[in-house]
C-alpha positions as CSV (number, residue, x, y, z in Angstrom):
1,X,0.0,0.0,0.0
2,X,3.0,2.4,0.7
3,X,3.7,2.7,-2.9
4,X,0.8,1.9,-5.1
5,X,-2.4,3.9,-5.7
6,X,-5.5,4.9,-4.3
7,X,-8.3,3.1,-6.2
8,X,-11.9,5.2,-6.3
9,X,-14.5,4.1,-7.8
10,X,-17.1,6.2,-8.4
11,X,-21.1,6.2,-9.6
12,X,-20.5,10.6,-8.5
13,X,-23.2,9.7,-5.5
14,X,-23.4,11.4,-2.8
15,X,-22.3,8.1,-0.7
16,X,-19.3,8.0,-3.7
17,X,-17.9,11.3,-2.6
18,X,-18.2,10.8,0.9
19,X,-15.3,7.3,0.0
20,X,-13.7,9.7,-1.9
21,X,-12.6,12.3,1.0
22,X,-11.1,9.3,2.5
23,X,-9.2,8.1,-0.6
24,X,-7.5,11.8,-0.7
25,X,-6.9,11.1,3.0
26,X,-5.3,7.9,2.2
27,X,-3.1,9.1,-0.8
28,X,-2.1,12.4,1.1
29,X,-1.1,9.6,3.8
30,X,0.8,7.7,1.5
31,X,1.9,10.0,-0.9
32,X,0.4,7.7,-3.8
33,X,-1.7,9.1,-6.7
34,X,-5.7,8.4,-6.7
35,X,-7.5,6.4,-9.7
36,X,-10.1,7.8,-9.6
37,X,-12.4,5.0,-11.7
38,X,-16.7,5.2,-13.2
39,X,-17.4,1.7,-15.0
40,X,-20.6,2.2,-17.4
41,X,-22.2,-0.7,-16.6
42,X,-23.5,-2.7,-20.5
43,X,-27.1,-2.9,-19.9
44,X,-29.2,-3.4,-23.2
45,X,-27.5,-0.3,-24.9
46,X,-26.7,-2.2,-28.0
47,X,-29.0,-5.1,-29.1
48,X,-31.8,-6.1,-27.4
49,X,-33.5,-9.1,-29.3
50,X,-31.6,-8.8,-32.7
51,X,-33.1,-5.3,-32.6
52,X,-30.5,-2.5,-32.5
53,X,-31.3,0.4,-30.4
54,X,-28.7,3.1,-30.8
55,X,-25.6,3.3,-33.2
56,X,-22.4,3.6,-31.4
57,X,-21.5,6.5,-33.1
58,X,-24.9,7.9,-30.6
59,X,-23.9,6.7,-27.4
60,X,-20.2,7.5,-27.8
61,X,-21.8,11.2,-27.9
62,X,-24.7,10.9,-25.9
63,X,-22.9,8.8,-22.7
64,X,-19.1,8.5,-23.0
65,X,-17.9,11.9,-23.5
66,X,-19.8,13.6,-20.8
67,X,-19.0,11.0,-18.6
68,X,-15.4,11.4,-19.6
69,X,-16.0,15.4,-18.8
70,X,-18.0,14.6,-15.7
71,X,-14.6,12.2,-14.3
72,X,-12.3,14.8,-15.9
73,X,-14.2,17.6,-13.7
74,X,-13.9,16.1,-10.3
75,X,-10.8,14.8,-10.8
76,X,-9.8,18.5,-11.1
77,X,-11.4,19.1,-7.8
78,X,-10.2,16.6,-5.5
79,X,-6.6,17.3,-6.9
80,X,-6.9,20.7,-5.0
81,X,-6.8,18.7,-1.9
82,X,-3.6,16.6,-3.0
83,X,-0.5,17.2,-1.4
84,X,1.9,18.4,-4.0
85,X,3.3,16.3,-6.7
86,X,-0.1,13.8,-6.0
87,X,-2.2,13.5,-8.9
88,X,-6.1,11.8,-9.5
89,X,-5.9,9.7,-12.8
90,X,-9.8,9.9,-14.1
91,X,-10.4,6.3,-15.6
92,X,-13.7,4.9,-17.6
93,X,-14.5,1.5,-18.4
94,X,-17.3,-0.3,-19.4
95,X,-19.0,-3.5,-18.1
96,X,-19.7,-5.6,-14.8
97,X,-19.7,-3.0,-12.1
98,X,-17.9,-5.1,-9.8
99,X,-15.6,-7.5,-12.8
100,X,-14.1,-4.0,-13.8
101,X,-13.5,-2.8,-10.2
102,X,-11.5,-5.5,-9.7
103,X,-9.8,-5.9,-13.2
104,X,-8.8,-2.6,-12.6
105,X,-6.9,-3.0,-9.1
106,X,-5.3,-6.0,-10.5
107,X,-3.8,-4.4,-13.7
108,X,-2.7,-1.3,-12.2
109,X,-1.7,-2.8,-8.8
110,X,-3.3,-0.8,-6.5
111,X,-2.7,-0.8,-2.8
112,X,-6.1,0.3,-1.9
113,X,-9.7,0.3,-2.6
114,X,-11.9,3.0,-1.2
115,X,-15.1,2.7,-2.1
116,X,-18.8,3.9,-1.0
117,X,-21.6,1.5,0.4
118,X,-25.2,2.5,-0.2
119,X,-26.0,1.2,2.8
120,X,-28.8,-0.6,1.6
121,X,-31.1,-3.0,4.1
122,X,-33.7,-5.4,4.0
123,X,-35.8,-5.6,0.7
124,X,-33.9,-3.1,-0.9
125,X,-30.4,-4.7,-0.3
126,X,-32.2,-8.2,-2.2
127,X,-33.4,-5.9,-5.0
128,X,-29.9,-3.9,-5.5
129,X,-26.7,-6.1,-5.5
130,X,-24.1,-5.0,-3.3
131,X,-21.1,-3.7,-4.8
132,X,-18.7,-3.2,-2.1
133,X,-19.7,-6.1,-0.6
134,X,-18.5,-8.5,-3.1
135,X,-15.6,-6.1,-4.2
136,X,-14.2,-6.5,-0.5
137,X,-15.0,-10.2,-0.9
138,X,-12.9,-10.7,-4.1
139,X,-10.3,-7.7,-4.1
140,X,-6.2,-9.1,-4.1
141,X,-5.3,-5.6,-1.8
142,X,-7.1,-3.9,1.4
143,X,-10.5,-2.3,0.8
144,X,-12.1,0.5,2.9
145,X,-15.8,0.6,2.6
146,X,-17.6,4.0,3.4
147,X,-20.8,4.4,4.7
């Protein structure tokens, strides 16, 4: 952990930014840089029965570049409250929320995963699949979940 980076995933939830004062914490700790990571999950975007819905040409424009902005943005943000020399490294992939999390760590080695827990409880924690859960379950380094 002394020497690799902060992972951060965010969804740019209010629960997200609440981990992500504690990733700068961590990386200002550390002196390690912050991935800062949003994973657009596949959904039915492109095909959906044999039928397509949207070119890709459309979503690139409709959903990748602003979200690409959007990580850009508050990547420039939370670097105000890096020590100097720290940097956030804004990072977009796409597919299984909690495959990519952990792809992620694994290919850039990261020492840490911060990430936000919505906290969800009876019914509503069968409905929505925890994600922090099972990223603390499978992650290879130490992961700090924030309520």
């Amino acid at each position: 952990m002394r020497t690799r980076q902060v992972l951060c995933p965010t969804d740019f939830s209010e629960t997200a930014s609440h981990a992500l004062k504690y990733a700068i914490e961590m990386a200002n700790l550390y002196h390690v840089n912050i991935r800062l990571l949003h994973v657009m999950s596949e959904g039915n975007r492109l095909h959906h029965y044999g039928t397509v819905l949207e070119k890709s040409s459309d979503l690139e424009h409709k959903h990748v570049i602003p979200l690409r902005q959007k990580t850009t943005q508050l990547a420039g943000e939370i670097a105000e409250y890096l020590d100097e020399g720290l940097k956030v490294i804004p990072v977009i992939r796409r597919g299984d929320v909690v495959a990519q999390i952990i792809e992620e760590s694994v290919e850039q080695q990261v020492g840490m995963i911060v990430i936000g827990s919505h906290g969800y409880k009876g019914i509503s924690h069968l409905l929505n699949p925890n994600v922090s859960e099972v990223i603390s379950n499978k992650a290879h380094c130490p992961v700090l979940v924030v309520k």
